[in-house]
N, C-alpha and C positions, 0 to 999 in steps of 0.2 A: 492521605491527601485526597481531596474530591475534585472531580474531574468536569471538564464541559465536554461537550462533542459539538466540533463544529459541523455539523450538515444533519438536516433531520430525514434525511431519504431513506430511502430503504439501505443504502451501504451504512448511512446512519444506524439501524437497526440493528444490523451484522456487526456494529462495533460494537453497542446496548450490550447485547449478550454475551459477546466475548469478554468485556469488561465486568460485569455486572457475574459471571460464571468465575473470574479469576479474585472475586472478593474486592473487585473496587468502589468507592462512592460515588455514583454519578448525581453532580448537581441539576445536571438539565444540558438542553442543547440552545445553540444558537443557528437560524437559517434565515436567510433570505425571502424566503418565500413567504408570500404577505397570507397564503390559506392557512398557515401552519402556527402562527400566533397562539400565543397564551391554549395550545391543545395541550394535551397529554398523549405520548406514544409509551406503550408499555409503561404509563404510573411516572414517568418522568416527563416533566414540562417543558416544553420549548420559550425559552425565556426572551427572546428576542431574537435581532439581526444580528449579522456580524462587525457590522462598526458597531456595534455595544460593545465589542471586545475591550474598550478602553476602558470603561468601568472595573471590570472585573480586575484590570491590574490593582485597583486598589486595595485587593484582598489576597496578592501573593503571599504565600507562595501558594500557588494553584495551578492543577494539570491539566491541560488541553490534550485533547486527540484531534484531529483534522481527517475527518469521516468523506471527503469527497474524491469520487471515480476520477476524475480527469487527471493525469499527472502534471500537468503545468497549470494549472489551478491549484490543487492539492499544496507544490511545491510553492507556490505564491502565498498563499495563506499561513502555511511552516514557516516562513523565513518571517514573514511579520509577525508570528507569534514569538518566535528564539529572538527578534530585535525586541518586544518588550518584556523582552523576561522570562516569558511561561514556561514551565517545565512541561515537555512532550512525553509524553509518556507512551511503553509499549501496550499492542494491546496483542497477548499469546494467549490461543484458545488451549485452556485444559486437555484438551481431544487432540491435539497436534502434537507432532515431534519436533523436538530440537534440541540440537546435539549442545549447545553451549549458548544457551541466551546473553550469555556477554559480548557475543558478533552478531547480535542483531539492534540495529542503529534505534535510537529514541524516534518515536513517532509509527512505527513502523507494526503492521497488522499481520498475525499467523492467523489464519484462521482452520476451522475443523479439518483432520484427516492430511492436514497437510506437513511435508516432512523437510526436515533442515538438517544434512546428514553431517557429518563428520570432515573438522576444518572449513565447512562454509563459511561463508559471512554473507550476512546483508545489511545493506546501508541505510540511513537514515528515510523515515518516509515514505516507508513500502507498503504496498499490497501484495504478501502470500494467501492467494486464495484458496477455498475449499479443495484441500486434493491436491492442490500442487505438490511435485518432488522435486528439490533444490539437492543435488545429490554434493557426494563430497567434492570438496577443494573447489566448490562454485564461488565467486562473486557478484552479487548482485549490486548494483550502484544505485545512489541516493533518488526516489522519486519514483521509482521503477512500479510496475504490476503484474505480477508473474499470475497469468489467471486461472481458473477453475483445471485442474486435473492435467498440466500442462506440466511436462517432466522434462528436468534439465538433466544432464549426464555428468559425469566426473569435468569438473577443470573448465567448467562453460564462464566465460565472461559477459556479463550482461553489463551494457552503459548505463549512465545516469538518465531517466525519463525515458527509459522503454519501456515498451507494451509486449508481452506473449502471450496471443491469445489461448483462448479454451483448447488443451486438448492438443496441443502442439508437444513437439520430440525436437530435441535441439540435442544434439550428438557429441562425444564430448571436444571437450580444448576449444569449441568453436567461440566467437567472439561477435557478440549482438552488439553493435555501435548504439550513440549515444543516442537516442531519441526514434529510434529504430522503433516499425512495428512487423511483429510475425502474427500472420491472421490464423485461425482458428483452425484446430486440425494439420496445419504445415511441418514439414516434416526439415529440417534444417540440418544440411549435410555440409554446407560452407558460412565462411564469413558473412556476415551482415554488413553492410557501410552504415554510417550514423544516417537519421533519419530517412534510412531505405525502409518502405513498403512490400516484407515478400509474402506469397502464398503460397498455396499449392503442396504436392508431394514426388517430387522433391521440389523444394520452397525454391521460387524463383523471383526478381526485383520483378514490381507492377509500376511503383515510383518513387524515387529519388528527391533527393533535395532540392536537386539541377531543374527537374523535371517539371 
């Protein structure tokens, strides 16, 4: 099956290769950005915008990856492509671990060096970034981006549409609410609330939903 990527950026690129390294066909990408028109990034063509998407349905059955950083963007873009059809496809770098690629959700990116240990799952729409450790009996929830070298412990709960940043330690059983972010480096010795903001070490709320 040959694939589009939706976003030409650089997380664009980081799918390129992970796709393109796991033996897939990439047709080309689609982006917004009016510089990036009919160029070539790595020999593959940027065929247009993303309202072209409607086109392409005419040629189902066809895999989409949706290549964009922001998780409620990202998760906007997924749900329009599963309402018309498109098959989402994973993208697991060859360089990566993963104990059972049948728990990890359609759409959803492993990328190099990074590990998905035994009993995990993750959900639909993900970013596992370079490095990250998603150790055993972790869940990760649909939308999520667990980032660069950022290590989860046995039994951690991650919600739907959070963020952990670069290089963060989340301890195990702990439970990252839905929309939650842990900045970069924090070290998480307790519960998250959904969309709390913690940092620091030991990771403390800066802002809240409420707030």
């Amino acid at each position: 099956m040959r694939v589009i990527i939706i976003g030409a950026g650089g997380h664009g690129k980081v799918v390129l290769d992970t796709l393109l390294k796991g033996d897939q066909k990439v047709s080309g990408f689609l982006d917004d950005d009016k510089d990036k028109q009919n160029i070539n990034i790595h020999d593959v063509r940027v065929l247009g915008v993303l309202s072209d998407i409607d086109k392409f349905a005419e040629q189902l059955p066809m895999g989409m990856f949706v290549a964009i950083g922001d998780n409620f963007q990202r998760k906007k873009v997924f749900l329009k492509l599963k309402e018309l059809g498109f098959t989402l496809i994973k993208a697991i770098s060859p360089q990566s671990y993963v104990f059972d690629k049948n728990k990890i959700g359609e759409g959803t990116l492993v990328m190099p060096e990074a590990a998905v240990n035994i009993d995990a799952e993750v959900g639909e729409n993900c970013i596992i970034n370079t490095g990250a450790v998603i150790e055993h009996d972790c869940k990760i929830g649909d939308h999520s981006h667990i980032a660069s070298l950022a290590c989860l412990a046995g039994g951690v709960i991650v919600g739907e549409e959070a963020f952990i940043g670069s290089g963060a330690v989340i301890l195990p059983k702990i439970k990252i609410g839905r929309g939650a972010v842990v900045g970069a480096g924090a070290v998480v010795l307790e519960d998250v609330p959904e969309y709390s903001v913690v940092v620091g070490n030991p990771a403390k709320i800066i802002k809240s939903k409420s707030s």
